[in-house]
C-alpha positions in Angstrom: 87.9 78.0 87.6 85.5 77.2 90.7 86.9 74.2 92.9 85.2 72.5 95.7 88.5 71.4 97.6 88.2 72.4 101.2 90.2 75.8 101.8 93.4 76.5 104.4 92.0 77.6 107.4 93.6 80.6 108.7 93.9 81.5 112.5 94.7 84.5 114.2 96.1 84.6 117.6 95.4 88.3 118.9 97.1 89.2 122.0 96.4 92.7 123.8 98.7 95.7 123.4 100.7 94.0 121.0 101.1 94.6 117.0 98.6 92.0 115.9 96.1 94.3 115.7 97.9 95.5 112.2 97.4 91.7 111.3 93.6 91.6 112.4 93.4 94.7 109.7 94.7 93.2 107.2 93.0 90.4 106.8 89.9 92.7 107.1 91.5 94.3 104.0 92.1 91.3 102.1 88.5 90.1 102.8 89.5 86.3 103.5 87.6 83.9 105.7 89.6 83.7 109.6 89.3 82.3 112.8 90.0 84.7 115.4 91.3 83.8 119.0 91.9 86.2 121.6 94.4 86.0 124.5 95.3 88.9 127.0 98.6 89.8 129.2 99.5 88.6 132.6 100.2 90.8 135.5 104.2 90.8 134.5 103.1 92.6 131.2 104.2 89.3 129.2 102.1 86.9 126.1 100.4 83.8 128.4 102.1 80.6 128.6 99.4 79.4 125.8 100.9 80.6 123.1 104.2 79.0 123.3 102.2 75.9 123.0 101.9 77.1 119.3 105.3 78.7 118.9 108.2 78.3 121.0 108.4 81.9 121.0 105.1 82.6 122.7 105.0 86.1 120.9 101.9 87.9 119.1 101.4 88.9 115.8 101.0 85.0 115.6 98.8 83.1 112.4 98.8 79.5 111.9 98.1 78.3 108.3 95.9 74.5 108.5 96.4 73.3 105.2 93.6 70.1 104.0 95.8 67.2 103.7 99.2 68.6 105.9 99.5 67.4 109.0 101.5 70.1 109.8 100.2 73.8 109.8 102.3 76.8 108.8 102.7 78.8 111.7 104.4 82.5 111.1 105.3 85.3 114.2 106.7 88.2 112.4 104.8 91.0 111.4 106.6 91.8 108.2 106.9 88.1 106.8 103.3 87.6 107.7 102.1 90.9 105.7 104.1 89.4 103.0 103.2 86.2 102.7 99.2 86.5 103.0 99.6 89.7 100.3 101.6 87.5 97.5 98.6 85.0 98.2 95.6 87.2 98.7 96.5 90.3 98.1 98.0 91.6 95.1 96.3 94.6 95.4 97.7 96.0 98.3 101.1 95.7 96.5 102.3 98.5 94.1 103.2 96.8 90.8 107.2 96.7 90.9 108.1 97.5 87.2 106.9 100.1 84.5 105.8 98.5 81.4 109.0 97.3 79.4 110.8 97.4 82.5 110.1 93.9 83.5 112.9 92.3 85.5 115.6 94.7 85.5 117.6 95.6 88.4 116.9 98.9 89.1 114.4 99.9 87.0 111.4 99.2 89.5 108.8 101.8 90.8 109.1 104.4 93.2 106.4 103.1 94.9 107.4 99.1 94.7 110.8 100.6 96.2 109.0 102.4 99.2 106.5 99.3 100.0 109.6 97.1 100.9 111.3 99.6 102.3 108.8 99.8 104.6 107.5 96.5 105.0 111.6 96.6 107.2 111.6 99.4 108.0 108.6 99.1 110.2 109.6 96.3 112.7 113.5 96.8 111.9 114.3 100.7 112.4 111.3 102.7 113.9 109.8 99.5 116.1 112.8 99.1 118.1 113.3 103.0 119.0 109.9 102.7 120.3 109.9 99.6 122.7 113.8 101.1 124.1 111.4 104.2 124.7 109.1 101.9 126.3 111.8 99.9 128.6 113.7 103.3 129.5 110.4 104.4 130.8 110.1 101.7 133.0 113.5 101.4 134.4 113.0 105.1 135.2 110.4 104.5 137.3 110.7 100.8 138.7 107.9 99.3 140.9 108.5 98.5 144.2 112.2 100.3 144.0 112.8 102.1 147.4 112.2 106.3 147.0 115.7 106.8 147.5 116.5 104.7 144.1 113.8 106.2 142.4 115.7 109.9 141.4 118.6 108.0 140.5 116.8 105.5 138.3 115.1 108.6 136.7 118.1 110.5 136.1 119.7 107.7 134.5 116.6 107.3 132.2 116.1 111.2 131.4 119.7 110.9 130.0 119.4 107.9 127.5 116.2 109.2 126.8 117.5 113.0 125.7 121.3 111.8 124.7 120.0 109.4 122.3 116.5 108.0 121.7 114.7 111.5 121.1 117.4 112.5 118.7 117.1 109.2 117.4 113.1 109.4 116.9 112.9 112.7 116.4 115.1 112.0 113.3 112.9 108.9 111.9 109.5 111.6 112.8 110.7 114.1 110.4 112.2 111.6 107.7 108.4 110.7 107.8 106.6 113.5 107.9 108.6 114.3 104.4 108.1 111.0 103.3 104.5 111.1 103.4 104.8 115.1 101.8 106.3 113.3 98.7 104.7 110.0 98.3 104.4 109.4 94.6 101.3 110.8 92.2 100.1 113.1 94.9 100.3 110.6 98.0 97.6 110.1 100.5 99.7 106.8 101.7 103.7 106.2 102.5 104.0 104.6 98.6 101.4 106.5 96.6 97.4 107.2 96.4 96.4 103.2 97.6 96.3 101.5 101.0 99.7 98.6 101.4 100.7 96.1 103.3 103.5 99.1 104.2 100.7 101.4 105.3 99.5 98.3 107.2 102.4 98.0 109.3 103.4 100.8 109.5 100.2 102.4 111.7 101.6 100.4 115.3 105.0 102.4 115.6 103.3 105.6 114.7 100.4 105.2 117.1 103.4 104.3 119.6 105.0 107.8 118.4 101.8 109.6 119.5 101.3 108.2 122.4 104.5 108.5 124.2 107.9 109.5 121.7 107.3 112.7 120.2 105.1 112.5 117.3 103.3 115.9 117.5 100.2 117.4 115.4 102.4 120.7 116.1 106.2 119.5 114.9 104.7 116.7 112.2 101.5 118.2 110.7 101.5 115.6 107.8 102.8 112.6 109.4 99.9 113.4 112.3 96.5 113.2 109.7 98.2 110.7 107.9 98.4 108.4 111.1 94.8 109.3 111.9 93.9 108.6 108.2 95.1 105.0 108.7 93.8 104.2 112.4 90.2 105.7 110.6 90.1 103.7 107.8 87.4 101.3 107.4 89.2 98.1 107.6 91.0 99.4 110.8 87.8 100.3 112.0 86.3 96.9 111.5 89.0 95.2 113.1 88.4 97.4 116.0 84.7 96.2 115.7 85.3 92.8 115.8 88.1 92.4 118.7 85.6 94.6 121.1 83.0 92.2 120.2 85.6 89.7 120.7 86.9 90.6 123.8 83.7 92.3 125.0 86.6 95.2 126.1 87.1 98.6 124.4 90.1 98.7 122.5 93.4 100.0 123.4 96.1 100.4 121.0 98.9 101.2 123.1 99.1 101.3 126.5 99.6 104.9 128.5 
């Protein structure tokens, strides 16, 4: 039934090179009226003091929720609860239906596909995310700024030795439980948990552009898991969201950083 009460006003805060960009998508996909502010990193590579003044945290993905009538607003900084929440609300569609018919509530009985989509929706910031940004930080130490030359092989070696003893293996591992993954998505596949976009797929497109750019993930070594990252960084909501933040920003965007 129509309603004229005044509607929550949702606002994005977008930060450069960081994972909100996943969050600017989805609300492209969800077709929902936002307000979209735009923030970019300081010379130390951190989130500007402005945004702690919304969250103690000062982190981005970052949404705050104005509700008509609260005087407080609901404020959310992690990825996965944020995918969550705005899907059970707006969403439904990007969420595979959890039981077969005359299944309904019964532990163990749900889909395939409701059983990958919250796999995933952890799985994203809480296995493959962190493997990425220890990539990130080993790459750094290997290399620090200003560090005298005589430091510098040390550092490197050091680096080269976390990076091959452990992380590779460690990726490389996650890259080809993927790349099968996506082989035998349910009904044919196209996406991680069947033939439709999720909020999974959603998050899921940061660590693998991460992957591409600097930990591994090959065209050559993971064939599927390569088109079905560019399949997701092409679609059109992705693409839109691109629109907007360059218009935005009036900067070409850049999903991860070299």
């Amino acid at each position: 039934m129509a309603t004229n009460e005044p509607k929550p006003k949702i606002t994005l805060h977008w930060l450069e090179l960081s994972r909100s960009h996943r969050i600017l998508w989805l609300l492209e996909e969800l077709n929902i009226g936002y307000e979209l502010k735009t923030y970019k990193r300081g010379s130390d590579r951190l989130a500007p003091p402005e945004l702690k003044q919304i969250h103690p945290l000062g982190t981005s993905p970052l949404i705050t929720i104005e509700v008509p009538g609260q005087e407080k607003p609901v404020t959310m900084v992690e990825s996965g609860e944020i995918v969550e929440y705005l899907c059970e609300f707006y969403g439904k569609h990007l969420i595979p239906p959890r039981y077969p018919e005359g299944k309904e509530g019964q532990i163990g009985m749900e889909t395939e596909e409701w059983l990958r989509y919250r796999h995933y929706i952890h799985y994203a910031e809480g296995t493959i995310m962190p493997y990425n940004i220890m990539m990130l930080i080993v790459s750094i130490v290997s290399n620090p700024p200003g560090a005298p030359f005589f430091i510098k092989p040390i550092a490197r070696r050091i680096g080269d030795g976390v990076k091959n003893i452990f992380l590779q293996k460690k990726l490389d591992t996650n890259w080809a439980f993927l790349e099968e993954q996506v082989k035998t998505a349910p009904n044919g596949g196209g996406y991680l948990c069947g033939t439709k976009l999720t909020g999974a797929d959603i998050l899921m497109v940061f660590p693998l552009e991460g992957g591409r750019a600097r930990t591994g993930l090959t065209k050559e070594k993971y064939p599927a898991l390569w088109q079905y990252t560019e399949k997701l960084s092409n679609s059109e909501g992705y693409l839109r969201a691109t629109k907007k933040i360059e218009e935005a920003t009036g900067e070409k965007f850049v999903a991860i950083s070299a």
